[in-house]
Steps between C-alpha positions, in 0.01 A plus 500: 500500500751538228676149664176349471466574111858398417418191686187492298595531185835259572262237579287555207785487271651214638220311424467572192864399456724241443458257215145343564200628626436186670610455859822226440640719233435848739390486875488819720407443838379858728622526836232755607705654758889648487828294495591282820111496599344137541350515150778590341761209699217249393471627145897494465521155677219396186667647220848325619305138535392650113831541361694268639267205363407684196138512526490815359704636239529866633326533858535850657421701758307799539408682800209779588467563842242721710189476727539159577538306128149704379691699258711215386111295474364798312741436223480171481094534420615736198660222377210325434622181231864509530591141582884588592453642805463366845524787837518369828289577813376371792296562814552881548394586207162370544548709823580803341231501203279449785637825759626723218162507320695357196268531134648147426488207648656115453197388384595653143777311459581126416629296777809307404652325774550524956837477527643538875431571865707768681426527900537835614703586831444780783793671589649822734851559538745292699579738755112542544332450839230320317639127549187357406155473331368614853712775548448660171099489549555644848650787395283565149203507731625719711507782236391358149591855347878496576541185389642490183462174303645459220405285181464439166206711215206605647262145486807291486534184727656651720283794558207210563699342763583779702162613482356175601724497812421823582079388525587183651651695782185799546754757293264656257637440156440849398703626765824264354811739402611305196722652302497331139909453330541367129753195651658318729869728443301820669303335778838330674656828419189659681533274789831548548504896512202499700237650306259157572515284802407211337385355158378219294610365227629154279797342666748531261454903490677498835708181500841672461419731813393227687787278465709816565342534799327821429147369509367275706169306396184424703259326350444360126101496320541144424268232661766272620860548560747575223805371467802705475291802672578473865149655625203424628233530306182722531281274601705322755498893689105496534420670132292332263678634215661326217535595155761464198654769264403240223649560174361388136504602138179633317494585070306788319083476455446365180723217391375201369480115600787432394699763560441455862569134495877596344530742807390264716728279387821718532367529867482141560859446334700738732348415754647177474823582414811463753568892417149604700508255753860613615316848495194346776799421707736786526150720531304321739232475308270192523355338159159544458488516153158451337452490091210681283175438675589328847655847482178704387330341787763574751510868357115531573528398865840697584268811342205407701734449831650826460218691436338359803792590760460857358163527551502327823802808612288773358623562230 
């Protein structure tokens, strides 16, 4: 809790920093979650594509981390009106407002910009007897309660695909050992020593183990093939399950017209620059970038869609 305040109060001073209130002259972007996590890689990757074409005089990072970006969110909506700061989320946090009970929720913030697609990637050790998607549900069925899964917060992406597998396949969701890790370091770790048979996660938490030939992959959540990840994907093994650990940038409640056209505008501009799209490639993520109110739209039906597959799993 004390980590949290710090955290707090560094973000709440760093916004008030710099020379300007206004977001060229002083930009702090929140990576809801702790260093090396998803969030944090895409809002390091942003602040570079910042700097390095000066479209912000002094863009920073700050990161608060816990239950799934909600306490990182909360913080945000206390900033109601500050126009130089950005935080990014994605898909599990609408998850994990949703399963945590959270008191706030992404529809009291301003939505700013969609930025990327990131496939997530079922994995088990390489000297596992699971070889394939087949195996792995052959043996979870067989006793869902020692089966340790392992994934990201509780409501992330991750959590929502194992979960759908599970009912696609008559294994009660309830019944799903998943054991929740703060990033992608602890769950190969995990794997590796044992502690879970298998997990889910995005590809690049485990691409240094796989190319190592630690961990071998099974399946990825995207629709269709993608390159540079030699797996199947979901669908192709006989499960109707594909979703994207999405990633996007959202400002405080209160800000006017035009200070969400100038963020929207910074979006727009590293987005385009040769900084972020070297990032795209050497993540694996896929553009889907989408600016102010496309944005707002998309925001509304990722919300609704991710509500829904909670509902539909009991939850």
């Amino acid at each position: 809790m004390v980590a949290i305040a710090i955290a707090g109060y560094a973000f709440a001073d760093a916004a008030r920093g710099g020379s300007g209130q206004d977001a060229r002259n002083n930009l702090t972007i929140i990576a809801p979650a702790g260093a090396g996590g998803g969030w944090d890689s895409a809002a390091r990757e942003a602040q570079q594509a910042i700097r390095a074409n000066g479209i912000a005089n002094n863009a920073q990072v700050v990161n608060i981390p816990g239950a799934g970006g909600t306490i990182g969110l909360s913080e945000l909506t206390q900033m109601s009106g500050d126009s130089s700061a950005l935080m990014m989320m994605g898909i599990t946090m609408l998850g994990a407002t949703h399963v945590n009970g959270s008191d706030v929720s992404v529809d009291e913030v301003t939505p700013i910009a969609r930025l990327t697609d990131d496939y997530d990637v079922v994995v088990v050790p390489a000297d596992s007897e699971i070889m394939t998607i087949g195996d792995l549900m052959e043996q979870w069925r067989a006793d869902p309660n020692d089966f340790p899964f392992g994934g990201g917060s509780l409501g992330s992406v991750d959590q929502m695909i194992i979960t759908q597998m599970a009912s696609q396949d008559g294994i009660d969701p309830t019944a799903v050992n998943y054991i929740a890790y703060s990033g992608g370091g602890e769950l190969a770790v995990s794997l590796l020593s044992g502690t879970i048979k298998a997990s889910v996660s995005g590809y690049q938490d485990f691409a240094d183990q796989v190319e190592a030939g630690n961990l071998r992959i099974l399946a990825v959540s995207a629709p269709e093939p993608v390159p540079g990840i030699d797996a199947p994907t979901l669908i192709a093994e006989g499960y109707d399950v594909s979703l994207t650990n999405w990633r996007g940038l959202v400002a405080p409640p209160g800000i006017s017209d035009a200070e969400k056209a100038e963020l929207e505008s910074i979006a727009a501009e590293f987005i385009d620059t040769p900084e972020w799209r070297d990032a795209l490639a050497r993540n694996q993520w896929t553009d889907t970038s989408l600016i102010g109110d496309d944005f707002a739209r998309n925001l509304d039906e990722e919300t609704e869609l991710v509500d829904g597959i909670w509902a539909e799993l009991g939850y």
